[in-house]
N, C-alpha and C positions, 0 to 999 in steps of 0.2 A: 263528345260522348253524350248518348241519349240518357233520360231520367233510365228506360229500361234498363240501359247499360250498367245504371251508377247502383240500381237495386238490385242483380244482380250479381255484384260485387260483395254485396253482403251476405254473413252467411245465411245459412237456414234453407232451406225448399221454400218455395215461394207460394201461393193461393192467387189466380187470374180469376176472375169471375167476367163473368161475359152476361151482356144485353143486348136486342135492339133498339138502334136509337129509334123514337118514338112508341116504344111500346112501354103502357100499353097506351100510353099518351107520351106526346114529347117534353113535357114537362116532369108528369112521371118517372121517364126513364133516369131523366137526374135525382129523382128522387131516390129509386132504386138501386142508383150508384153511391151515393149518399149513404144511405143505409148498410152496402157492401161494404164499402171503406169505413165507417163506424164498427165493422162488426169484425176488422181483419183482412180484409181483401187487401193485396199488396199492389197487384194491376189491374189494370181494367182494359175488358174488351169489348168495345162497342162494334155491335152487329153495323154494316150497311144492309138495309133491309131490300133482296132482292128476290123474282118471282121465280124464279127456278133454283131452287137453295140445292142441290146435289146432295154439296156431304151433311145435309140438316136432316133430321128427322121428326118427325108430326110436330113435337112440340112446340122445336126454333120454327117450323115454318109456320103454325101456327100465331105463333106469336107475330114473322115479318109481314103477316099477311094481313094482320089485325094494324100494324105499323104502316103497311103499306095504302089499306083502305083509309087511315086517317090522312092520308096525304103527303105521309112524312118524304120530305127532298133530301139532295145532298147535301144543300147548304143544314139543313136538321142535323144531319149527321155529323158535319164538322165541327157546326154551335153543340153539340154531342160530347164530340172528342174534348173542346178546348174545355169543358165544365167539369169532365172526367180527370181531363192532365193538371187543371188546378187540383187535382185532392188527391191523385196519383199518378204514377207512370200510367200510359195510355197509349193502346194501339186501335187499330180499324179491323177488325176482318172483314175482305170482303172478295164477292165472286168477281172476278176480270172484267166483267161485260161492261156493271157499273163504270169501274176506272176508266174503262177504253174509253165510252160513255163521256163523262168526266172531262176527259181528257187526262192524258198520262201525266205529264209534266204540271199542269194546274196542281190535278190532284196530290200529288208528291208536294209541291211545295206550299199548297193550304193548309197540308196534315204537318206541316213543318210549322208554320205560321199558326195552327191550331196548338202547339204546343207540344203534337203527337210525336211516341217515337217510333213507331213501324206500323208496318200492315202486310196481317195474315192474308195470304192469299192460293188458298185448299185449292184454285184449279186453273192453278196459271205453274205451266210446265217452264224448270230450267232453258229446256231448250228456244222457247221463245219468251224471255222475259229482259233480253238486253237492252232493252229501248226502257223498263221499267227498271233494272238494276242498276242503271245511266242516273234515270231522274233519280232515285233516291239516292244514291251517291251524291250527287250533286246540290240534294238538301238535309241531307243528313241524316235522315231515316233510314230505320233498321226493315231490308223485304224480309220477311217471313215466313221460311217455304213447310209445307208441309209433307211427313216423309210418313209410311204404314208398314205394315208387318211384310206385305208383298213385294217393299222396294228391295232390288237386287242389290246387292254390295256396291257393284262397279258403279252401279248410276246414285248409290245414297252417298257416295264420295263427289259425286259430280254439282248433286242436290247442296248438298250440305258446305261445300267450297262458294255454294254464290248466297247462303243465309248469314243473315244478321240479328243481333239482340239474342234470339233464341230460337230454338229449332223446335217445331208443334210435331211430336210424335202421335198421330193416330194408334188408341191402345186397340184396334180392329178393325177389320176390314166391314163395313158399314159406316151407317150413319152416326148422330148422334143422337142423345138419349138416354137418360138415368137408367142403369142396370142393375142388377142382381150382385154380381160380381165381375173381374174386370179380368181380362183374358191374360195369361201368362205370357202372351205372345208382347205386353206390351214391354214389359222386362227383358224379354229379349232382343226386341229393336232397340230398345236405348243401350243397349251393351254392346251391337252394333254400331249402332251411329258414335258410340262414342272413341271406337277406332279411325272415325277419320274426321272427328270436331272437338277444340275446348270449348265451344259456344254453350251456355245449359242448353236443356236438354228439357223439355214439359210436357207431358202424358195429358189427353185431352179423349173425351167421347167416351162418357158411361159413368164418371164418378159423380156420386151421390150422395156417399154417408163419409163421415167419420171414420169410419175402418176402415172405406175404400182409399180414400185421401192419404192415411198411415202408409197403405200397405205402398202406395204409389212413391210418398216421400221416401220410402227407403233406400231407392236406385234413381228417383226423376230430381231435376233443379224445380221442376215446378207442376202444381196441380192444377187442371182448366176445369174450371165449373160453370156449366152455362143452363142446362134444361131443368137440373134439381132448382136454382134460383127462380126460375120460370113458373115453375110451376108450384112453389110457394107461392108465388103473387094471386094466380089462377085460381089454386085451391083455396083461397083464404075466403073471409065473409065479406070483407070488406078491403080497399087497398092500404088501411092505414094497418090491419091487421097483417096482411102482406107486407107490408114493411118490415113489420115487425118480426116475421117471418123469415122474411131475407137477412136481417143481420143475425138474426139466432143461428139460421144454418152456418152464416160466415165463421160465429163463433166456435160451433162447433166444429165444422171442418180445420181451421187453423189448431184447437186445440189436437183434432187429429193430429194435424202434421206435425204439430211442436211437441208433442206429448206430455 
């Protein structure tokens, strides 16, 4: 049983908060995991910083891109994960190409060896992910599929039969990116999915604030916060003031969810 497994056993809605490794330096980023996990954050999601981000929007790519021109590798990434899984449960998100990249089997069992316990992966289809459901199986990681408001019933049963740890419900059909407010439609995927999963269940893309975060604990196992983090750091004067940023948001958001 992964650390995700065992902190999801516990009660409460959960707070993910998401970075890329290396941004906006690779030292920083642990800094800025650091600060999440002092401020409430229960998991953490380290970005693999890749140049065609699909489900990202300006922000995240902004950010991978800034990640990416400082050089950051995969072995970053990994030494990423394992300084993340020392202070929390810890996953990867990343696009496929990386992995394939990688290698599939390496990469499974270094995020295994890093400490990690899954990885989100927004664009790698059930239908060919056997050669990657094999490796993690085999090292004990949790795959982490991603399911939206557009998935049909028949295929969110098919999706959700090969996830582990927890299943990343897209609350819309786009990217990601701090919203205004967060689409109805994302309450009604989790009400769906959760006729053919007991896995949690975590609402990710658009939450920002403290009421967003509320509104989402009331139906999800978990809240993903990644571009509102981001862009505290971005916004601030200076990065220690971003820090300082980022655990405030943390706090607030969790007092959201725990009310």
């Amino acid at each position: 049983m992964s650390a995700l497994d065992k902190l999801f056993e516990t009660s409460g809605t959960k707070l993910i908060g998401y970075v890329p490794a290396g941004f906006p330096t690779i030292d920083d980023a642990k800094e800025i995991i650091k600060a999440m996990v002092a401020g409430g954050v229960d998991a953490i999601e380290v970005g693999f910083p890749y140049s065609d981000p699909v489900m990202d929007g300006p922000t995240i790519q902004a950010a991978a891109d800034l990640s990416l021109a400082n050089g950051t590798t995969a072995s970053d990434v990994m030494e990423t994960l394992k300084f993340a899984a020392n202070l929390a449960p810890a996953v990867i998100m990343s696009y496929w190409n990386p992995i394939e990249k990688y290698g599939v089997d390496k990469f499974a069992s270094d995020m295994a060896a890093a400490g990690g316990s899954g990885t989100i992966t927004p664009d790698l289809t059930f239908d060919e992910a056997e050669k990657w459901l094999n490796a993690c199986q085999n090292n004990s990681i949790n795959p982490i599929f991603v399911i939206a408001p557009s998935t049909q019933d028949v295929r969110l049963e098919k999706i959700l039969a090969s996830c582990g740890g927890f299943v990343y419900a897209a609350s819309l059909m786009g990217v990601t990116g701090a919203r205004s407010k967060i689409s109805n439609a994302a309450e009604m995927l989790v009400n769906r999915a959760r006729k053919f999963t007991k896995l949690p269940i975590a609402v990710g893309l658009g939450v920002s604030t403290p009421e967003q975060a509320a509104e989402v604990a009331k139906y999800a196992d978990g809240v993903i916060v990644g571009s509102a983090f981001i862009n505290a750091v971005q916004n601030a004067a200076n990065f220690d003031e971003g820090l300082a940023a980022v655990k405030k948001l943390a706090q607030e958001l969790k007092s959201g969810i725990t009310g």
